[in-house]
ChimeraX commands (.cxc) that place a marker at each C-alpha (Angstrom):
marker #1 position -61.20,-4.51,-22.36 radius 0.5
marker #1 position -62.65,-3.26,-19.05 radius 0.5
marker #1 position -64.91,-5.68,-17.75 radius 0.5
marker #1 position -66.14,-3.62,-14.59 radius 0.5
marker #1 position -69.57,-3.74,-14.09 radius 0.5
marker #1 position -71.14,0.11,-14.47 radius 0.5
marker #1 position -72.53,1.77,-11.10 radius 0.5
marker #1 position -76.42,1.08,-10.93 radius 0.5
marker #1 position -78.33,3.93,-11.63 radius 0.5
marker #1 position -79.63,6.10,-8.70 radius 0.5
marker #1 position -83.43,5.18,-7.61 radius 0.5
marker #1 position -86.16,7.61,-8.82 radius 0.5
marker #1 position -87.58,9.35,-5.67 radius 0.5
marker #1 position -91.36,8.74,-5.81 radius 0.5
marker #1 position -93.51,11.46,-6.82 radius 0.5
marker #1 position -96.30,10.93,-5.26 radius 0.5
marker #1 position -98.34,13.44,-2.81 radius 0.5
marker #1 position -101.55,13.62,-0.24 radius 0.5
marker #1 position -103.68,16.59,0.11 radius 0.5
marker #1 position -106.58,17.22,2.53 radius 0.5
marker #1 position -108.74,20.25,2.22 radius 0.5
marker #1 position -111.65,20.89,4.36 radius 0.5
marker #1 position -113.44,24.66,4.17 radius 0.5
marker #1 position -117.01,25.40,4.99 radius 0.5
marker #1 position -117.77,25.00,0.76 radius 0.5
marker #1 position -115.72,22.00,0.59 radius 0.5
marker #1 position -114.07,18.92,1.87 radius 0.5
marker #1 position -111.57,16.91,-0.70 radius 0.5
marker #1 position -108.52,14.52,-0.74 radius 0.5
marker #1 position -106.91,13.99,-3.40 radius 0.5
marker #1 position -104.03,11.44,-4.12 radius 0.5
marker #1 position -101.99,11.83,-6.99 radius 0.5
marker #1 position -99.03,9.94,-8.14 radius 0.5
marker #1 position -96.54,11.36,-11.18 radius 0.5
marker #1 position -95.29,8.24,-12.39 radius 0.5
marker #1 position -98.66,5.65,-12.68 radius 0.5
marker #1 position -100.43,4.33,-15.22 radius 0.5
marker #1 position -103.45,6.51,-15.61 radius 0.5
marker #1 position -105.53,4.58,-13.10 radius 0.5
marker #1 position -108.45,7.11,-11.23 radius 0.5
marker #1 position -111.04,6.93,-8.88 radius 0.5
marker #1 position -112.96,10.20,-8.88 radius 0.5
marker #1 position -116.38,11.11,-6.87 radius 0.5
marker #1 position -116.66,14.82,-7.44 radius 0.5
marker #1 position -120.89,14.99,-7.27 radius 0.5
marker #1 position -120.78,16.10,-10.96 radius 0.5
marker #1 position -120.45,13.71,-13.46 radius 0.5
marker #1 position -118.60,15.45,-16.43 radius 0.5
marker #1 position -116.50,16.67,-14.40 radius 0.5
marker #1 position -115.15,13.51,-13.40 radius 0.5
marker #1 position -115.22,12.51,-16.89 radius 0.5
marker #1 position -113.05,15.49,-17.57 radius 0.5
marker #1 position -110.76,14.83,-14.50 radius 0.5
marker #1 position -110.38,10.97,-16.04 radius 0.5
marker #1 position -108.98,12.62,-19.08 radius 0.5
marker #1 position -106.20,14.46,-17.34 radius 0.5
marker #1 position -105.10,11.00,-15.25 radius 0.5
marker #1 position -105.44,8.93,-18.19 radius 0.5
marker #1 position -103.41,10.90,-21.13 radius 0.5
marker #1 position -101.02,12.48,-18.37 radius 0.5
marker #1 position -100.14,8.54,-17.27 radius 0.5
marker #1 position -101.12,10.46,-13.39 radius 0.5
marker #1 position -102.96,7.71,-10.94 radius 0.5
marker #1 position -105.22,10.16,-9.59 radius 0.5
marker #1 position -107.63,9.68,-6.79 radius 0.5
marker #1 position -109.85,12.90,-5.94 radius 0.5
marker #1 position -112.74,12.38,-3.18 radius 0.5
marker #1 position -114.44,16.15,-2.78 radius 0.5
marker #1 position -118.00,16.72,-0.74 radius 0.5
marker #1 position -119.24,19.58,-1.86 radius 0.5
marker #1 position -121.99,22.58,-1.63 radius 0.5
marker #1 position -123.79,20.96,-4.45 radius 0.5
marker #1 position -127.30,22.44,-3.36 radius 0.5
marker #1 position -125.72,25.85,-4.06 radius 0.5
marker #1 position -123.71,24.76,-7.59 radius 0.5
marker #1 position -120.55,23.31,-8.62 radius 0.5
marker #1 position -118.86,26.69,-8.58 radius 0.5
marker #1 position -117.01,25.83,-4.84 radius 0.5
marker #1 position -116.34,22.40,-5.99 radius 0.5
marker #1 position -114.78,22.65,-9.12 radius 0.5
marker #1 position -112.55,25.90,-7.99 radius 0.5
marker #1 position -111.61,23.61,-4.96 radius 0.5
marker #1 position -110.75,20.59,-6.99 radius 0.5
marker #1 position -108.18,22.48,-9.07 radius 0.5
marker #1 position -106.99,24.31,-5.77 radius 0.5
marker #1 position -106.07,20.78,-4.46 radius 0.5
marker #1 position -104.89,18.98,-7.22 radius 0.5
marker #1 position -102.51,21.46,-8.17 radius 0.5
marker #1 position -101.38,21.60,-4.30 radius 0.5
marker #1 position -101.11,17.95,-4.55 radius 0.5
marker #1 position -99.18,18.18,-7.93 radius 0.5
marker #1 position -96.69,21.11,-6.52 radius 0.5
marker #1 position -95.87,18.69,-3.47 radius 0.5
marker #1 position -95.28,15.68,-5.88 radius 0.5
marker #1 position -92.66,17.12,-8.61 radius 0.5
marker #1 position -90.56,18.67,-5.55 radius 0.5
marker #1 position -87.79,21.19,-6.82 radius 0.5
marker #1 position -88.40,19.93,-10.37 radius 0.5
marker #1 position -84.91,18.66,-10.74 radius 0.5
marker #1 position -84.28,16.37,-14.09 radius 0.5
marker #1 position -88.26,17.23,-15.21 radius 0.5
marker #1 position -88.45,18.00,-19.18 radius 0.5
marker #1 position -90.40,21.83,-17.88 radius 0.5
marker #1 position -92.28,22.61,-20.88 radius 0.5
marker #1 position -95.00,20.20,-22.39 radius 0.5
marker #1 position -97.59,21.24,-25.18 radius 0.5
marker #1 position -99.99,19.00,-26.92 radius 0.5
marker #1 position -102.72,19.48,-29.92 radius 0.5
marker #1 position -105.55,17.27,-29.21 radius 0.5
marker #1 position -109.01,16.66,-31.59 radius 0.5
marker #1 position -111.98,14.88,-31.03 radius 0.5
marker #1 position -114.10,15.30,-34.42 radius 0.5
marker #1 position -114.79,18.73,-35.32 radius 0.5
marker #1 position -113.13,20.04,-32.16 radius 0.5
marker #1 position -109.12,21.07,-31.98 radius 0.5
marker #1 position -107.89,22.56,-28.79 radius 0.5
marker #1 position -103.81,23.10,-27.86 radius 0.5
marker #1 position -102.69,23.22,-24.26 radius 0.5
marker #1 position -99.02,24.76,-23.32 radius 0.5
marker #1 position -97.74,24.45,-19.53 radius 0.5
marker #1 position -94.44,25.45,-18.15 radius 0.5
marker #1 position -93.64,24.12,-14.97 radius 0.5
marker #1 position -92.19,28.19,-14.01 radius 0.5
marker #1 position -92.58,28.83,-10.88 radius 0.5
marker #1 position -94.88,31.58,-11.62 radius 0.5
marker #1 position -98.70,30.94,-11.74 radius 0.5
marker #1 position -100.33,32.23,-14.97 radius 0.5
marker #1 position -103.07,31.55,-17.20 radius 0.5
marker #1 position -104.26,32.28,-20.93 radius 0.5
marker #1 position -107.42,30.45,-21.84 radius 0.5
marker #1 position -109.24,31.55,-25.04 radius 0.5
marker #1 position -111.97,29.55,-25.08 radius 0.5
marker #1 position -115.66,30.22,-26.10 radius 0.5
marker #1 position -117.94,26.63,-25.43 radius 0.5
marker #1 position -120.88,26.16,-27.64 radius 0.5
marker #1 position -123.08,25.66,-24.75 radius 0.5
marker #1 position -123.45,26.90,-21.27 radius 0.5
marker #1 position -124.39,23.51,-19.68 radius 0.5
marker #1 position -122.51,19.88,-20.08 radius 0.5
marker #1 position -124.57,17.65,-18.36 radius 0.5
marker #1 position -124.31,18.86,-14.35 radius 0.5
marker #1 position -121.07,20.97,-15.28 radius 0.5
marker #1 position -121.04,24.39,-15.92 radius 0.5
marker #1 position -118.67,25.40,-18.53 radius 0.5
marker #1 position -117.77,28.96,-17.15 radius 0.5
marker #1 position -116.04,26.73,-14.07 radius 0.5
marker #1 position -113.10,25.29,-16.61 radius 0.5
marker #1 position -111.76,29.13,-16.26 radius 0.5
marker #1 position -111.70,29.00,-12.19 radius 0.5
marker #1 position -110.80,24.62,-11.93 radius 0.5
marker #1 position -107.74,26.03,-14.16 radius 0.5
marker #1 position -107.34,29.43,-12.36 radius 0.5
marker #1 position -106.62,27.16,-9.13 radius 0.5
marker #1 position -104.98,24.89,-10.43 radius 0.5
marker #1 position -102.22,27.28,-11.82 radius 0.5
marker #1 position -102.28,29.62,-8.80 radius 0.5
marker #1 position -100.80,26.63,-6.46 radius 0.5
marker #1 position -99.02,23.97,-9.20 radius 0.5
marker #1 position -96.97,27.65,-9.98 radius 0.5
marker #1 position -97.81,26.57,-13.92 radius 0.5
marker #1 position -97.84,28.88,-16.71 radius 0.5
marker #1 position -100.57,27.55,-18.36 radius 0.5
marker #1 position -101.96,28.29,-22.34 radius 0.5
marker #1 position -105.36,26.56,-23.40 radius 0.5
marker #1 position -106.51,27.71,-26.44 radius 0.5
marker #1 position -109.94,25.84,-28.40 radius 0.5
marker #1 position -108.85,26.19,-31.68 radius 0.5
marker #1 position -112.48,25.17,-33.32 radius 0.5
marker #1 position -115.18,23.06,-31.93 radius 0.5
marker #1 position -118.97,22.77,-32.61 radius 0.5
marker #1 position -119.70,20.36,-29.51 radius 0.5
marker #1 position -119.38,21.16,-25.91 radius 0.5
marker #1 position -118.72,18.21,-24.61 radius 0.5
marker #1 position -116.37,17.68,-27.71 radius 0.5
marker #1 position -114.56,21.18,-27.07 radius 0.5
marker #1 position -114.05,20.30,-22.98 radius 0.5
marker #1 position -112.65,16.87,-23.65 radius 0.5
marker #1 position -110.38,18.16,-26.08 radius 0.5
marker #1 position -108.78,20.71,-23.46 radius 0.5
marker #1 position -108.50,18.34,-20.87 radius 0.5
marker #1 position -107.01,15.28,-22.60 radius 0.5
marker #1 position -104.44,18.12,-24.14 radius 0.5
marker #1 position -103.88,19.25,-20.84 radius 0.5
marker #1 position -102.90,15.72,-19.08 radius 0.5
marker #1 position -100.90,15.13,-22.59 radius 0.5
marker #1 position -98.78,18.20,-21.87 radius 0.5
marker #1 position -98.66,17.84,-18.41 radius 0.5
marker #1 position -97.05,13.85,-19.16 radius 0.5
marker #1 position -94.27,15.93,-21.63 radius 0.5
marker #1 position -93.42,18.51,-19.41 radius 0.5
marker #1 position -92.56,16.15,-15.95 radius 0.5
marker #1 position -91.29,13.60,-17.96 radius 0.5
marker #1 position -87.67,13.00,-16.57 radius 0.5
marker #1 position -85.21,13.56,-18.80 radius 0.5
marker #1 position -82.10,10.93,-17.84 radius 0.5
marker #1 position -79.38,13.35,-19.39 radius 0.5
marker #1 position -80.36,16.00,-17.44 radius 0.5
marker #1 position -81.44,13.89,-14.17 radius 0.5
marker #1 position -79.60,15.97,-11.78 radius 0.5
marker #1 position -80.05,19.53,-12.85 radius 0.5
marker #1 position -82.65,22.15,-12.98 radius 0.5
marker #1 position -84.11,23.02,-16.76 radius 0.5
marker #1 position -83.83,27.32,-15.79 radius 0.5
marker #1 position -80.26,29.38,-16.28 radius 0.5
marker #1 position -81.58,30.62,-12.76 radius 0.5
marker #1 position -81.25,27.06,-11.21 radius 0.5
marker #1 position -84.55,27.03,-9.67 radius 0.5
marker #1 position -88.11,27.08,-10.55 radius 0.5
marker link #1:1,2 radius 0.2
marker link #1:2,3 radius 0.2
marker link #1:3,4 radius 0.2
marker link #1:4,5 radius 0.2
marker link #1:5,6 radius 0.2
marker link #1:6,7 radius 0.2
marker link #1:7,8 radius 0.2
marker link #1:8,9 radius 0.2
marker link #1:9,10 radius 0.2
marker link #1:10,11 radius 0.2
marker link #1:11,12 radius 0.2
marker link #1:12,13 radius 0.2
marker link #1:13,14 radius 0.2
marker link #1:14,15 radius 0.2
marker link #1:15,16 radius 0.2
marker link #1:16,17 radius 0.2
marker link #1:17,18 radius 0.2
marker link #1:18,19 radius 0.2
marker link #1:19,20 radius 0.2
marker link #1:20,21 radius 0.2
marker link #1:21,22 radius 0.2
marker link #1:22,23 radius 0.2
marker link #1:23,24 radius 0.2
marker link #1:24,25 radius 0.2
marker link #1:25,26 radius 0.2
marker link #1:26,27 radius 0.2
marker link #1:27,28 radius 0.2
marker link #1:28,29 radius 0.2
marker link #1:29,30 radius 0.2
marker link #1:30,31 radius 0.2
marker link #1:31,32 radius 0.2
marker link #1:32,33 radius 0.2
marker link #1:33,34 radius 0.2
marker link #1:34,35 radius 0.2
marker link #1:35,36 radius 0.2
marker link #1:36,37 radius 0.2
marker link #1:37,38 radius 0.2
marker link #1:38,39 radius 0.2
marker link #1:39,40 radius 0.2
marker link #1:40,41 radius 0.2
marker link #1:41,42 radius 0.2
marker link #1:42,43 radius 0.2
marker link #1:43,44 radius 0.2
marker link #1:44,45 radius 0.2
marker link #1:45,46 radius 0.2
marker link #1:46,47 radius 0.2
marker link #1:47,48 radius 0.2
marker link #1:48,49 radius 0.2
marker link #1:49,50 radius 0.2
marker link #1:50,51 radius 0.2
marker link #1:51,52 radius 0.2
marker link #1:52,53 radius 0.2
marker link #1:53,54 radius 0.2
marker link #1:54,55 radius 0.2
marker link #1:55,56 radius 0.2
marker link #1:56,57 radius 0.2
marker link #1:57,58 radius 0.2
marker link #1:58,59 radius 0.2
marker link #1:59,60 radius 0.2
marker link #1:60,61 radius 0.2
marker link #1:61,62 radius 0.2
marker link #1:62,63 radius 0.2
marker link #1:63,64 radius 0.2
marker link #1:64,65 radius 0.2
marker link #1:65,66 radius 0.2
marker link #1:66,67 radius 0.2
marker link #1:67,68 radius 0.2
marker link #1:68,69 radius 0.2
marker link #1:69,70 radius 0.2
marker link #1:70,71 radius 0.2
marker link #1:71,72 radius 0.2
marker link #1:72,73 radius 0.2
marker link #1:73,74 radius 0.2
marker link #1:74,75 radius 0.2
marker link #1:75,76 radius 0.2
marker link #1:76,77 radius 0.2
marker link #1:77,78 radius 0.2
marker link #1:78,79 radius 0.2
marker link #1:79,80 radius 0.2
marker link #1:80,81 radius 0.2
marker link #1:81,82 radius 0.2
marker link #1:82,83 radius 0.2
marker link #1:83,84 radius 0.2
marker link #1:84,85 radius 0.2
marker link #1:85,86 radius 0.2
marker link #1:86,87 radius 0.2
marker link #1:87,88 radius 0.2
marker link #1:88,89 radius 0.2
marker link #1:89,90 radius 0.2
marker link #1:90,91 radius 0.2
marker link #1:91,92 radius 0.2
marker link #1:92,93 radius 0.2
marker link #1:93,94 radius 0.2
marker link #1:94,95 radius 0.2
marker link #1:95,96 radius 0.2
marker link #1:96,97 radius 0.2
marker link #1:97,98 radius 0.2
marker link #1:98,99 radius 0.2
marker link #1:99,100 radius 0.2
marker link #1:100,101 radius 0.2
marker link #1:101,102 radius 0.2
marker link #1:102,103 radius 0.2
marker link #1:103,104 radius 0.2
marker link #1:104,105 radius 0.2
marker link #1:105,106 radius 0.2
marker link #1:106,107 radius 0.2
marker link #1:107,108 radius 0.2
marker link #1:108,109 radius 0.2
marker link #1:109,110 radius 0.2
marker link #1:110,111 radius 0.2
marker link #1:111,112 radius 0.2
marker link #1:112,113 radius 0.2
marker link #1:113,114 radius 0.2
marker link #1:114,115 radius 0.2
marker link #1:115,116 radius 0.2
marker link #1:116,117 radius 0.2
marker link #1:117,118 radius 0.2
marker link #1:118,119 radius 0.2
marker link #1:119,120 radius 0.2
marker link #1:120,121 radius 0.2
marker link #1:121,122 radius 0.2
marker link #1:122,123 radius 0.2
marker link #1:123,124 radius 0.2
marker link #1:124,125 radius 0.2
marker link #1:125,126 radius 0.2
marker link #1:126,127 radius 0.2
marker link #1:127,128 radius 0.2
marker link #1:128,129 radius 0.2
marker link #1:129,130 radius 0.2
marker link #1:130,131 radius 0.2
marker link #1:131,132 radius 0.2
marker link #1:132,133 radius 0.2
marker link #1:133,134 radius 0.2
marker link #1:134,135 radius 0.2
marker link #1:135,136 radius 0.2
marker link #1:136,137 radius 0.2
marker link #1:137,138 radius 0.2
marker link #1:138,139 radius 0.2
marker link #1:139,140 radius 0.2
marker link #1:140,141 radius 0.2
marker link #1:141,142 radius 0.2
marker link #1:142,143 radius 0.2
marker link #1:143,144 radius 0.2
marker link #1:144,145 radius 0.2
marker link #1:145,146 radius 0.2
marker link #1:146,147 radius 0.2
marker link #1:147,148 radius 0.2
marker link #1:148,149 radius 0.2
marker link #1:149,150 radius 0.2
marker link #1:150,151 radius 0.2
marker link #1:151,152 radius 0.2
marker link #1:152,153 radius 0.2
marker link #1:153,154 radius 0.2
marker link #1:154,155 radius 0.2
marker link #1:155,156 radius 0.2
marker link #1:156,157 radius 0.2
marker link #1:157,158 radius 0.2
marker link #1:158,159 radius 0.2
marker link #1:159,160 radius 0.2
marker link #1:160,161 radius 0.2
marker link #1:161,162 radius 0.2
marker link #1:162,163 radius 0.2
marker link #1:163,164 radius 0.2
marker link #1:164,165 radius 0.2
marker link #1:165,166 radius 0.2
marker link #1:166,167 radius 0.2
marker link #1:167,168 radius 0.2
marker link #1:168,169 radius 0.2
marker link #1:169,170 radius 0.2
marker link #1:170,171 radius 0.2
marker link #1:171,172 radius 0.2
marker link #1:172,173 radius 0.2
marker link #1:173,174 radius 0.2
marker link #1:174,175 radius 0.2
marker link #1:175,176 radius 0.2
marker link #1:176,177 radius 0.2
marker link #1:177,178 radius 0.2
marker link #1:178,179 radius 0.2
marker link #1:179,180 radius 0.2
marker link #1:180,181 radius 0.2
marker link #1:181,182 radius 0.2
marker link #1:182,183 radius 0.2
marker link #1:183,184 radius 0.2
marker link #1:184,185 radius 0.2
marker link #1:185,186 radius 0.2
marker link #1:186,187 radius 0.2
marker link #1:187,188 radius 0.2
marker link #1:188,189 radius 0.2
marker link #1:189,190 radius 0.2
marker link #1:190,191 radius 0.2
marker link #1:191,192 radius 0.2
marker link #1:192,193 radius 0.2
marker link #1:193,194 radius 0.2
marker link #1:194,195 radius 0.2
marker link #1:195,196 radius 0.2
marker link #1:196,197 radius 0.2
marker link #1:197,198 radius 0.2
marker link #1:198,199 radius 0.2
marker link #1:199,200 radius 0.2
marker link #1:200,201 radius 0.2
marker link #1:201,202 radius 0.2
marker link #1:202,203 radius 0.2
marker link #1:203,204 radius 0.2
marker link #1:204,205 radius 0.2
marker link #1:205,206 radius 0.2
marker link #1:206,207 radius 0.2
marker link #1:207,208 radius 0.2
view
């Protein structure tokens, strides 16, 4: 009978990250940690949009903490491209080389009448497929043709393949919360750390 006690298990290196971005259009910090509880503290200037940003923290399990002054008087165009710039800078820097993450993470979320599916891939490569057509121009303050370029920068600098599809949907608001809460439910799959695979890279390549 071998009575040895087994070797403790290896910490978990925090993922956690700091971005500053300051450009004549904007000025944001974002704080994001991979491994949290879904806390957030968000002060975009636009109000959905933090609403939408609360989804992503709070079904992704991501404490999230995104402070952005923006050119507001102009639109929301600067701010919301400049959000998803930083957060998926911040996001890049947190998951490091991606060692032991699960990669891939999908997720079918409704809300009512609406159904939308999100697919990422933690690649290496940015790209983006969105199909989505919103029943309305206008959310409150947010302007729904800015989910394409919040996404767009976001994939560009996480290096995410990203799908987000809006299967049906009648509702704006309904149809945007759907993507977003999908989104922070596939993002929570695809960085979850899988223990069997703790030390190695999910890619025949060994890198992403």
């Amino acid at each position: 009978m071998n009575t040895s006690t087994p070797p403790a298990p290896e910490p978990v290196a925090e993922r956690r990250a700091e971005i500053a971005r300051s450009t004549n259009e904007t000025q944001i910090r974002v704080r994001i940690n991979l491994d949290g509880s879904g806390q957030s503290h968000l002060k975009t200037g636009i109000g959905f949009f933090d609403h939408m940003l609360d989804q992503i923290a709070r079904h992704g399990l991501i404490d999230l903490d995104i402070d952005c002054a923006g050119d507001l008087h102009v639109d929301g165009h600067h701010t919301v491209e400049d959000v998803g710039i930083a957060l998926g800078q911040a996001l890049a820097h947190a998951v490091g080389d991606k060692r032991g993450i699960c990669r891939y993470g999908h997720a079918y979320v409704p809300l009512d009448e609406a159904l939308s599916r999100v697919v990422v891939d933690f690649s290496g490569r940015p790209g983006l497929v969105l199909n989505v057509r919103l029943s309305s121009g206008m959310i409150g303050g947010f302007d729904g043709q800015l989910m394409n370029e919040f996404f767009q920068g976001f994939v560009n600098h996480a290096f995410v393949t990203l799908h987000i599809d809006n299967l049906r949907g009648v509702n704006a608001h309904h149809q945007c919360e759907t993507i977003f809460k999908a989104f922070g439910r596939a993002l929570r799959m695809a960085l979850k750390i899988d223990p069997r695979a703790a030390h190695t890279i999910a890619s025949t390549k060994g890198s992403l």
